[in-house]
TIRO-2110 file (N, C-alpha, C; in Angstrom, 1 decimal):
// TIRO-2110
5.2, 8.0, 19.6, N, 1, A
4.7, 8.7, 18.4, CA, 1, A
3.2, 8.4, 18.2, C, 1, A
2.7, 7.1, 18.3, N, 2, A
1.4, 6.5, 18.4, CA, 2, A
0.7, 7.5, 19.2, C, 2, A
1.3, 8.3, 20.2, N, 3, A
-0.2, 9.5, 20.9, CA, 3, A
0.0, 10.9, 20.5, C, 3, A
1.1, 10.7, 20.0, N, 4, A
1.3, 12.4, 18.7, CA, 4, A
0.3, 12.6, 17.8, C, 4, A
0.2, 10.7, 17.3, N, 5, A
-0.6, 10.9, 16.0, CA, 5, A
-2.2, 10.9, 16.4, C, 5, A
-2.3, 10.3, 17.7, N, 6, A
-3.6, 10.5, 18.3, CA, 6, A
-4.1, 12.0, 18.6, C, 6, A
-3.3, 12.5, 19.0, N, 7, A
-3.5, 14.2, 19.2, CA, 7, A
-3.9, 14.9, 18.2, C, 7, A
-3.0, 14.2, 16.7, N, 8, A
-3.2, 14.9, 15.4, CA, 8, A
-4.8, 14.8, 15.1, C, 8, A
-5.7, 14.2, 15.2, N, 9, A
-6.9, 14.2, 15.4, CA, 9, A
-7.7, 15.7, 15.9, C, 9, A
-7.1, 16.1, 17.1, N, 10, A
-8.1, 16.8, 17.7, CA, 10, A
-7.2, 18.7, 17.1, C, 10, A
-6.3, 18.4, 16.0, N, 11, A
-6.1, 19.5, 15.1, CA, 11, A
-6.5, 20.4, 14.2, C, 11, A
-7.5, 21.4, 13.9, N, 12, A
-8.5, 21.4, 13.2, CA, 12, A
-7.6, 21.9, 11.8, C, 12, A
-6.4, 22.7, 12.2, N, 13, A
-5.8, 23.2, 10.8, CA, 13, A
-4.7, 22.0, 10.1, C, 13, A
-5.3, 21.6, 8.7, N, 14, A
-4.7, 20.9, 8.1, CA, 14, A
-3.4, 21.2, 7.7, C, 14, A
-2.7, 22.1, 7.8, N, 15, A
-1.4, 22.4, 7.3, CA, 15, A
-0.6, 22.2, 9.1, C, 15, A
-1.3, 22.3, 10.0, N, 16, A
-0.3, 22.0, 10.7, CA, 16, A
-0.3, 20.1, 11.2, C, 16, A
-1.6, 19.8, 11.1, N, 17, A
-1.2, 18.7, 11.0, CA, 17, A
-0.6, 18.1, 9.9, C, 17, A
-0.6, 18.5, 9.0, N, 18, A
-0.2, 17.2, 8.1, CA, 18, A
1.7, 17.7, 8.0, C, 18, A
1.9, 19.1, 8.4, N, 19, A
3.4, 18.9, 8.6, CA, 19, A
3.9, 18.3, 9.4, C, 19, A
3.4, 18.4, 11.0, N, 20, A
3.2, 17.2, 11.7, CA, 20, A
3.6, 15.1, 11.2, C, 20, A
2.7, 15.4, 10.5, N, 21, A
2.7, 13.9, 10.3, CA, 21, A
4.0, 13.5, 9.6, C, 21, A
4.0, 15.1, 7.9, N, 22, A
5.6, 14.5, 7.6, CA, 22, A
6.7, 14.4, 8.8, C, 22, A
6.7, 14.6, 9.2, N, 23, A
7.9, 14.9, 10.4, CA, 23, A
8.1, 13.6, 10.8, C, 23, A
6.7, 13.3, 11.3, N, 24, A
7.0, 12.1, 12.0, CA, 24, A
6.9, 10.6, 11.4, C, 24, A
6.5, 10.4, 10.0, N, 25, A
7.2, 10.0, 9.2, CA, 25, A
8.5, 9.4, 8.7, C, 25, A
9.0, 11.5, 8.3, N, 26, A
10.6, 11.0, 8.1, CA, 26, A
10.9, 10.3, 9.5, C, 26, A
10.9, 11.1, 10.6, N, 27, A
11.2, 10.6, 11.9, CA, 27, A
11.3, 8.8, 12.2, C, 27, A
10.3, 8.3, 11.5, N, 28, A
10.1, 6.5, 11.4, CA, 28, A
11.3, 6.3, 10.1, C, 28, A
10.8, 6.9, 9.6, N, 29, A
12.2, 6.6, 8.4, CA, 29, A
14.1, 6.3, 8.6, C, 29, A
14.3, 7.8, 9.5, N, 30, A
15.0, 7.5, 10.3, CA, 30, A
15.2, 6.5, 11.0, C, 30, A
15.0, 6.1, 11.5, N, 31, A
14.7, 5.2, 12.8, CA, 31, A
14.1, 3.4, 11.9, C, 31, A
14.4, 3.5, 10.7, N, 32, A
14.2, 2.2, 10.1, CA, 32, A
13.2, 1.9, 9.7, C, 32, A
11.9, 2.4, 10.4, N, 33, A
11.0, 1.6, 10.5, CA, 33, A
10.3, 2.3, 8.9, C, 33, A
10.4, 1.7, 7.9, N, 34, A
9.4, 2.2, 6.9, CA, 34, A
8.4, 2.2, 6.2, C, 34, A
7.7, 1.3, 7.2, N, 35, A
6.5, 0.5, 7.2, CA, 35, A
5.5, 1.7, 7.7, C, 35, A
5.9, 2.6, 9.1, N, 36, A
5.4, 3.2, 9.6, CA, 36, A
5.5, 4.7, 8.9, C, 36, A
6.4, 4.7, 8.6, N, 37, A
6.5, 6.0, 7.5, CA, 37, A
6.0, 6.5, 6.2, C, 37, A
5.7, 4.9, 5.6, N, 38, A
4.8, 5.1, 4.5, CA, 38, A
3.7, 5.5, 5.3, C, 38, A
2.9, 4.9, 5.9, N, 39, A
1.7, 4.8, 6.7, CA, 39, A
1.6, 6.0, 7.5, C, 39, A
2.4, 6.9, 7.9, N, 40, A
2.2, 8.6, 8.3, CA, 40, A
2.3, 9.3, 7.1, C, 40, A
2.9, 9.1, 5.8, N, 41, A
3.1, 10.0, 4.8, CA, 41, A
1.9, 10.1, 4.0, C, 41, A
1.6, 8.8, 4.2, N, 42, A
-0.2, 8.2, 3.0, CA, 42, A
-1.5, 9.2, 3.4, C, 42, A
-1.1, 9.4, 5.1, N, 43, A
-2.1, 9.7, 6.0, CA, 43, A
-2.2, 11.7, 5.7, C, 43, A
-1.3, 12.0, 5.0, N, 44, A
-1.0, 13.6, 4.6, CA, 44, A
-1.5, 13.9, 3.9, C, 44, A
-2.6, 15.3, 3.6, N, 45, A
-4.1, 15.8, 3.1, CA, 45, A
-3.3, 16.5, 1.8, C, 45, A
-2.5, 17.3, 2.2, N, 46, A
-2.0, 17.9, 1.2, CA, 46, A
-1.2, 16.9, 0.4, C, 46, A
-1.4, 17.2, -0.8, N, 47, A
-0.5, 16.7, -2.3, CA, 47, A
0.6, 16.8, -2.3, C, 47, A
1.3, 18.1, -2.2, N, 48, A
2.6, 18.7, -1.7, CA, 48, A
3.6, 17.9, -0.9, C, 48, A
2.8, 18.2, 0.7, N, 49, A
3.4, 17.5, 1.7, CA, 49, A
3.3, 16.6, 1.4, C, 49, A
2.8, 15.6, 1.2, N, 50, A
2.6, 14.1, 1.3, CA, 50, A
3.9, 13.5, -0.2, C, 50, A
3.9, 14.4, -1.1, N, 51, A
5.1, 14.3, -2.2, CA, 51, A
6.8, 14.3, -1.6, C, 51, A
6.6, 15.6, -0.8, N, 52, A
7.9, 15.7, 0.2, CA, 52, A
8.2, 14.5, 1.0, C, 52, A
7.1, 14.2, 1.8, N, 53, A
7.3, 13.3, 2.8, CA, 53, A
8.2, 12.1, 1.9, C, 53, A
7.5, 11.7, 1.5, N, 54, A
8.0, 10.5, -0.1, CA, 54, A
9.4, 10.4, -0.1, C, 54, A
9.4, 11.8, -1.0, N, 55, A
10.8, 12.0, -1.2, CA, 55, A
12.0, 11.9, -0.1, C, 55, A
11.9, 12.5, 0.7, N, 56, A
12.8, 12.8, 1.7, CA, 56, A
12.6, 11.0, 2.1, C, 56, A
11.8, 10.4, 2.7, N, 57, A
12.0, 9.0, 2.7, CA, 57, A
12.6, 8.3, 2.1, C, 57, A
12.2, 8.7, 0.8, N, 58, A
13.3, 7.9, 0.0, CA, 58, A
14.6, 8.2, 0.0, C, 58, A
15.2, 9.5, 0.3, N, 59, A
16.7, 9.6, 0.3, CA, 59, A
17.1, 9.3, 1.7, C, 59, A
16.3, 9.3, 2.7, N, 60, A
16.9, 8.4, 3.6, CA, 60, A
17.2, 6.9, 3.4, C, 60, A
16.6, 6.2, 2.5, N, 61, A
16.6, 4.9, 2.6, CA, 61, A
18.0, 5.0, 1.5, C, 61, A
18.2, 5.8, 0.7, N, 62, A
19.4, 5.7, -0.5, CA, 62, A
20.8, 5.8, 0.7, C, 62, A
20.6, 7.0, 1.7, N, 63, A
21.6, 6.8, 2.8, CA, 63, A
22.1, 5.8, 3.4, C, 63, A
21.3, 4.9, 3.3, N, 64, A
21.9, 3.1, 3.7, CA, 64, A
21.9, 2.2, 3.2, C, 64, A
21.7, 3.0, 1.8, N, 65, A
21.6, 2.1, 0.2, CA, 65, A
20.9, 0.7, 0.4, C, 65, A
19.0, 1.3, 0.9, N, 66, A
18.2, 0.5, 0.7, CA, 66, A
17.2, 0.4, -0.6, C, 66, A
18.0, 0.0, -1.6, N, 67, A
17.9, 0.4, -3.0, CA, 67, A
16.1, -0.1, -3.5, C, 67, A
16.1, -1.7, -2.8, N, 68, A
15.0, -1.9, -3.2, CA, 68, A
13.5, -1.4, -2.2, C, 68, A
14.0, -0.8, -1.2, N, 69, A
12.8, 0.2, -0.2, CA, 69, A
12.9, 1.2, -0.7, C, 69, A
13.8, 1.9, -1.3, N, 70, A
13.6, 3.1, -2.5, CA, 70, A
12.5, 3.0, -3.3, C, 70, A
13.0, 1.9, -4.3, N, 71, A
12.1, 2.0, -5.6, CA, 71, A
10.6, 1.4, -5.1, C, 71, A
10.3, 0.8, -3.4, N, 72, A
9.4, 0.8, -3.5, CA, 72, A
8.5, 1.5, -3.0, C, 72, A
9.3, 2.8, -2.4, N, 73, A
8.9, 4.1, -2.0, CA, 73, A
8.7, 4.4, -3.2, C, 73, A
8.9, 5.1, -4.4, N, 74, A
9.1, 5.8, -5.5, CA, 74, A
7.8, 5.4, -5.8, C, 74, A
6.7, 4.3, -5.8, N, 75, A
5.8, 4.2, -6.4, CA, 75, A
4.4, 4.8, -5.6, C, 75, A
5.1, 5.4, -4.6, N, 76, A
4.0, 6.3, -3.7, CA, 76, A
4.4, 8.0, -4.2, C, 76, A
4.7, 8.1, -4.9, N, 77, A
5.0, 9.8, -5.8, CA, 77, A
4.4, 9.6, -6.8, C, 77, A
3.7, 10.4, -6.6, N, 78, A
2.3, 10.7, -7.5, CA, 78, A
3.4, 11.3, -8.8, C, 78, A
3.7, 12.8, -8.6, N, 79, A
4.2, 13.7, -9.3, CA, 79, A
5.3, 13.3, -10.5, C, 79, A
5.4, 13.6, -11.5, N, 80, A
6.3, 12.8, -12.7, CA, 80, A
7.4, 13.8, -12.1, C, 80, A
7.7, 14.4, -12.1, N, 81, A
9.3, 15.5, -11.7, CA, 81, A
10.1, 14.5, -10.4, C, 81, A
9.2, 14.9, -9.5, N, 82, A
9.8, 14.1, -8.3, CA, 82, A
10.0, 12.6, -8.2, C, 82, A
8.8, 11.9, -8.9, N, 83, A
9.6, 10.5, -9.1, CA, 83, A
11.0, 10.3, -10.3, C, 83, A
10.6, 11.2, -11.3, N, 84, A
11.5, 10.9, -11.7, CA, 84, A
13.2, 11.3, -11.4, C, 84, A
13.2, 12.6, -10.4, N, 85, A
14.3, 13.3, -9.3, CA, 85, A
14.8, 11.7, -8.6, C, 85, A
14.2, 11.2, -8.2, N, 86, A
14.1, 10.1, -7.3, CA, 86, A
14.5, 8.7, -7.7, C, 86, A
14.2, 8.7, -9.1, N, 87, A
14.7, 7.4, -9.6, CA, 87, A
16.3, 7.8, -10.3, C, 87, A
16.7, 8.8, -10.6, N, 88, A
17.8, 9.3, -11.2, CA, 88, A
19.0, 9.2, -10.2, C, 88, A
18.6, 9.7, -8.5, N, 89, A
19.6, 9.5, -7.7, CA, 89, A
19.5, 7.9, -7.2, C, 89, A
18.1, 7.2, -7.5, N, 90, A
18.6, 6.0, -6.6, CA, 90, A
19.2, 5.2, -8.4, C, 90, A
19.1, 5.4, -9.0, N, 91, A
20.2, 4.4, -10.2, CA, 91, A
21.3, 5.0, -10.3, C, 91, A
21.8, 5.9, -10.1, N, 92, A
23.4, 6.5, -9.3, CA, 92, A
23.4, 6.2, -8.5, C, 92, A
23.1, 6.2, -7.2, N, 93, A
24.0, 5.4, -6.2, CA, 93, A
23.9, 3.7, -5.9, C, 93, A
22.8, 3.1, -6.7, N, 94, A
22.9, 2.2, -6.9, CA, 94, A
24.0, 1.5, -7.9, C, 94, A
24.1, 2.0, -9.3, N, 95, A
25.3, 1.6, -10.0, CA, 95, A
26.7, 2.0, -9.5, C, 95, A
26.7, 3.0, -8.6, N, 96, A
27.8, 3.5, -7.8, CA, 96, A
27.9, 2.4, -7.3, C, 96, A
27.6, 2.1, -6.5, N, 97, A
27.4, 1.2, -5.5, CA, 97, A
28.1, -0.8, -6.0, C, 97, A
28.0, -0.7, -7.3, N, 98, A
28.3, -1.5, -8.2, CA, 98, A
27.4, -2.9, -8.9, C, 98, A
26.2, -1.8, -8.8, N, 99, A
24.7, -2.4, -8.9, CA, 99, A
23.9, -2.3, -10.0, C, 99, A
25.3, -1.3, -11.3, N, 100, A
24.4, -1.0, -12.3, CA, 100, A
23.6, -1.9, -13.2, C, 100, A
23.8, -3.2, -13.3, N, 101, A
23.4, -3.9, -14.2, CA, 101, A
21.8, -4.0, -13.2, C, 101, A
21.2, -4.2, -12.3, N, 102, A
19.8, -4.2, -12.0, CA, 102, A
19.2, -3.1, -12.2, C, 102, A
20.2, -1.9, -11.4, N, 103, A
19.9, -0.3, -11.5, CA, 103, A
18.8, 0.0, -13.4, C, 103, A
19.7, -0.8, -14.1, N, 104, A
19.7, -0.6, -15.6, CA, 104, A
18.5, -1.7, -16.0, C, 104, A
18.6, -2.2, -15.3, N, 105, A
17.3, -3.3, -15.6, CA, 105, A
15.8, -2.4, -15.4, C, 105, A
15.8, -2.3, -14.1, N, 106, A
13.8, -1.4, -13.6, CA, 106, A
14.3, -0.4, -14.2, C, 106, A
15.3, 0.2, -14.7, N, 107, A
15.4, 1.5, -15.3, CA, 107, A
14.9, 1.4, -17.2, C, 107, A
14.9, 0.5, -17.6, N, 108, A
14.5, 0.1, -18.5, CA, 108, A
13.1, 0.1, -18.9, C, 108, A
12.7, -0.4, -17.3, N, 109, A
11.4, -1.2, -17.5, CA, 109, A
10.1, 0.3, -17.3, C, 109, A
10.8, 1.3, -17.1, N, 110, A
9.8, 2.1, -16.3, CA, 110, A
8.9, 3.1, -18.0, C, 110, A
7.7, 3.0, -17.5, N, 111, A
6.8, 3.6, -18.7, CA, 111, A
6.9, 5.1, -19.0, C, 111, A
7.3, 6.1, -17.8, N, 112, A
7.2, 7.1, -18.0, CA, 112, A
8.4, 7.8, -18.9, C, 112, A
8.6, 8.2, -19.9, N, 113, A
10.1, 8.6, -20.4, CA, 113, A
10.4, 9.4, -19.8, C, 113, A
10.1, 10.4, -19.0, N, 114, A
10.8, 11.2, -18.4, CA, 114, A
11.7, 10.6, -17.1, C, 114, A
10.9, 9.7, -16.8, N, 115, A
11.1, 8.8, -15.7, CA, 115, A
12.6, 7.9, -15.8, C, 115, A
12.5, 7.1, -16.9, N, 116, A
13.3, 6.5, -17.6, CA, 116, A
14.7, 7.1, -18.1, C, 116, A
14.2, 8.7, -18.8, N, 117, A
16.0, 8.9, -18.8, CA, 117, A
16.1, 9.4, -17.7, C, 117, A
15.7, 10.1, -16.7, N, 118, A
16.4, 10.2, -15.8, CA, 118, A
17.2, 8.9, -15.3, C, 118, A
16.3, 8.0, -15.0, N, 119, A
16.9, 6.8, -14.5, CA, 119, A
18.1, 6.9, -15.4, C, 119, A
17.9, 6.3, -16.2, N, 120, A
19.2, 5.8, -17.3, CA, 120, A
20.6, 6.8, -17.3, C, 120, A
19.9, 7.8, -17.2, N, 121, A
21.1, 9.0, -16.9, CA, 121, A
21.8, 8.8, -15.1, C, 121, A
21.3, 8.3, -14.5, N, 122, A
21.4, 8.1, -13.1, CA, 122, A
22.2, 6.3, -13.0, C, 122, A
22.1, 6.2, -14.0, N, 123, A
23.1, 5.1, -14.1, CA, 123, A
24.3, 5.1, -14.6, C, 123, A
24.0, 5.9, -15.1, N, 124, A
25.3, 6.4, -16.2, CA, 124, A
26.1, 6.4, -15.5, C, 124, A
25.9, 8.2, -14.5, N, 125, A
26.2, 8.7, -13.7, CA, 125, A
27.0, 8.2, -12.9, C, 125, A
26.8, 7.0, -12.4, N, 126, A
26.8, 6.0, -11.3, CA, 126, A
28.1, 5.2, -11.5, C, 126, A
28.1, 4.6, -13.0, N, 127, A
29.0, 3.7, -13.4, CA, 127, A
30.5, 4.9, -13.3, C, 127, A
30.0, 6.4, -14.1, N, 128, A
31.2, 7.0, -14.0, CA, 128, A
32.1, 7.1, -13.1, C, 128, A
31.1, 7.6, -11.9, N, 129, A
32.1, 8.1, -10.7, CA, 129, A
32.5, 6.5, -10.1, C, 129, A
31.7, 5.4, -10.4, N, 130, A
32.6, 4.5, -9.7, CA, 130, A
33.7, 3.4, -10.6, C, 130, A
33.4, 3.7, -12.0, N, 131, A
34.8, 3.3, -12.9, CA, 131, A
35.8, 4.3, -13.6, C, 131, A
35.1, 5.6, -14.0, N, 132, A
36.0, 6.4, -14.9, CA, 132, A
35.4, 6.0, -16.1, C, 132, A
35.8, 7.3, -17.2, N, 133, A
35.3, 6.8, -18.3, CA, 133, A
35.8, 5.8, -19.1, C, 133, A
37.4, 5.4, -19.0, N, 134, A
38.0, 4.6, -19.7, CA, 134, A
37.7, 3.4, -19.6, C, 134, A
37.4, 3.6, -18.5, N, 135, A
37.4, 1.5, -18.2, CA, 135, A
35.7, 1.4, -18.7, C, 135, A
35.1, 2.4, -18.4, N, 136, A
33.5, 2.3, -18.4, CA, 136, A
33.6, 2.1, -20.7, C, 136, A
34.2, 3.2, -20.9, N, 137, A
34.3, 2.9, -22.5, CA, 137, A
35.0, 1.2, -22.9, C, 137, A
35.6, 0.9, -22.2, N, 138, A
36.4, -0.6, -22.8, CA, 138, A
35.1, -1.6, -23.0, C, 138, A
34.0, -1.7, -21.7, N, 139, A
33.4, -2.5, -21.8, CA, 139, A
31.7, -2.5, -22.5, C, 139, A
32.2, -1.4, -23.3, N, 140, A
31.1, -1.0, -24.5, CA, 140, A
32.1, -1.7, -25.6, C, 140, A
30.9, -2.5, -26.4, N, 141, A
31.4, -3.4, -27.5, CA, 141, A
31.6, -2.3, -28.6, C, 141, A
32.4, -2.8, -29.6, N, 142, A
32.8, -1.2, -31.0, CA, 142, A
31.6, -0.7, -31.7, C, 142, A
31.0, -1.9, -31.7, N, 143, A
29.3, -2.1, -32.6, CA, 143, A
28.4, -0.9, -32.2, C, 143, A
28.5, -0.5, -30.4, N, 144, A
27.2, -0.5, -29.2, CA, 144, A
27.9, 1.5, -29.5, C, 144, A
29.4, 2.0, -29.7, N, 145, A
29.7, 3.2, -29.5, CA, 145, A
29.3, 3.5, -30.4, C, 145, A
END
């Protein structure tokens, strides 16, 4: 991949390299390595693409429920819609996963409100499909409903 990206150099049109680089990117993403994927996606001219690249990264890493390489992908999305798309599925499958109580923590902590209820709705989410609502309602205090 290292002489793909050397090639990408001698490309004069920016839209084909830089779809290029997403590719090869996710492609590292895949393949674990997401050191190198941030580092191809960073490298993307367009706003757009370089948002995509992000994203799709980051639902690969939710695929092997690498919850904290998620959220520290998520702080490379510029865009308030898409991070906040992105923190909504990784606090669902994180509290799915039976992680809500951290999921609910950074989900707390985050400044953007749009950001935040997504999150918080992504937890919700989360707890549902992996308790049900009954058992999820028992362990709300009478005070808290």
């Amino acid at each position: 991949l290292r002489q793909v990206l050397q090639g990408l150099a001698t490309i004069k049109h920016t839209n084909v390299a830089d779809d290029t680089k997403k590719n090869i990117a996710i492609a590292y993403a895949g393949a674990g390595d997401t050191k190198m994927a941030w580092e191809n996606a960073d490298a993307i001219q367009s706003r757009y693409t370089r948002e995509f690249a992000f994203e799709r990264i980051a639902d690969i890493q939710l695929e092997s429920e690498d919850f904290q390489g998620t959220l520290q992908t998520v702080s490379y999305i510029e865009k308030h819609w898409g991070r906040a798309r992105v923190l909504q599925k990784l606090a669902k499958a994180q509290a799915k996963a039976g992680d809500g109580k951290r999921a609910l923590t950074w989900s707390r902590q985050e400044n953007s409100p749009m950001a935040k209820s997504r999150a918080l709705l992504g937890v919700a989410e989360g707890m549902l499909e992996r308790q049900g609502v009954k058992e999820l309602l028992d362990e709300i205090p009478p005070e808290g409903r």
